[in-house]
C-alpha angles and dihedrals in degrees: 000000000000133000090262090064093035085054098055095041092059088044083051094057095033097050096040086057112103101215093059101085089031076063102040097053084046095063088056104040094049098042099049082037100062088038097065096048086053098049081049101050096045126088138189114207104185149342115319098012085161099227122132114225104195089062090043088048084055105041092122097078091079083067101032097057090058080066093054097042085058090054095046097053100041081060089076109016087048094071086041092065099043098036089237084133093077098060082039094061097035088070099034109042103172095078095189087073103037074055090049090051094048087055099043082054087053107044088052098055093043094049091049088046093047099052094057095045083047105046088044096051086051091047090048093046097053086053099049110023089068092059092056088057096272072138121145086247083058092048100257130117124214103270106267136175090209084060101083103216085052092046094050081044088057107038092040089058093056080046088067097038082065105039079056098063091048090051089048089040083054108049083042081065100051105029085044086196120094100211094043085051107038077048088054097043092050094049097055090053106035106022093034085069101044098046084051090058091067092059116116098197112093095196092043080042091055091045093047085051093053092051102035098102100216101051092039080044101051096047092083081074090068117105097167148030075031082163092069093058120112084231134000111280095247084041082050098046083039086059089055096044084064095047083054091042084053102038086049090050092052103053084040089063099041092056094054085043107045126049111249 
């Protein structure tokens, strides 16, 4: 069986499960959702506010990717539950690539998910930020994708949309159970910030900061004050490329070690 078959028979699964579009509108709607509320609920007062209003226009992204943690996990985790891994590997023995077309699966619909969500927070955001003050006297242009910083902004977040669902593909494969991965998934992006706030150290505060996947993620958002970031926004989305790479090795190696 080739990739091509293999392909088309995780589509198939994936596609045939009730809960992925439910998922998949979810991401949408909860990311565009909570950045509007964002974009409404932030003003700017006067010249140099110092706000930066692609990454208000996306803050979304902190909620959405919890959705597509959830999908990608239930990818693998889901055939756990039922045993349908073991069909799934009888007739697909080399488990690395039953695992690379999960992720190719994936990384499509998320993409396709993401740059919805993305493209309707930043159209949101051009037509209500400049009613908060985000105004050319104020030094802010109207959001624009023809603008580059706001483009990066906007295609870096799909990006780690994406690099989300590999990390969370990963870890499923490791962890096998749903609830202990999605745990373990959740903690790295929203605990991992908050137990780093408590650090006294400036210069440990600054590194923790560099490694913890959600804040060097989520750099490739900023579009001003870049200077201030614990790392540059493509060097940010390139250390979670690594935690994804890592997550994706990992759960790689546990399926040609341990018995389905």
């Amino acid at each position: 069986m080739i990739l091509r078959d293999v392909l088309h028979a995780e589509w198939t699964k994936l596609r045939t499960l009730v809960g992925t579009g439910w998922l998949l509108v979810a991401v949408v709607v909860l990311t565009t959702g909570l950045s509007v509320a964002a974009a409404a609920a932030t003003e700017c007062r006067g010249t140099g506010c110092g706000l930066d209003a692609a990454k208000v226009s996306l803050t979304g992204i902190t909620v959405g990717q919890a959705v597509v943690v959830i999908l990608a996990v239930l990818t693998v985790s889901g055939e756990y539950g039922t045993g349908m891994v073991h069909v799934t590997f009888a007739a697909m023995p080399r488990r690395a690539t039953v695992l690379a077309a999960k992720a190719l699966v994936v990384s499509g619909l998320v993409v396709v998910a993401g740059t919805v969500a993305v493209l309707t927070s930043v159209l949101a955001g051009r037509f209500i930020l400049p009613g908060n003050g985000f105004t050319v006297a104020h030094g802010y242009r109207a959001l624009s994708l023809a603008d580059g910083p706001v483009l990066r902004a906007a295609a870096g977040s799909v990006l780690y949309l994406v690099l989300i669902g590999l990390l969370s593909l990963g870890v499923a494969a490791a962890v096998r159970d749903a609830a202990a991965a999605i745990g373990v998934v959740l903690g790295l992006l929203y605990l991992f910030p908050i137990v780093i706030t408590v650090v006294g150290d400036p210069d440990w505060y600054r590194r923790l900061r560099q490694i913890a996947p959600m804040n060097a993620g989520l750099s490739v958002q900023a579009t001003v004050d870049l200077g201030s970031l614990p790392l540059s926004p493509w060097a940010g989305l390139g250390v979670l490329t690594v935690w994804a790479a890592g997550g994706m090795l990992a759960g790689g190696l546990v399926l040609r070690l341990r018995d389905a």
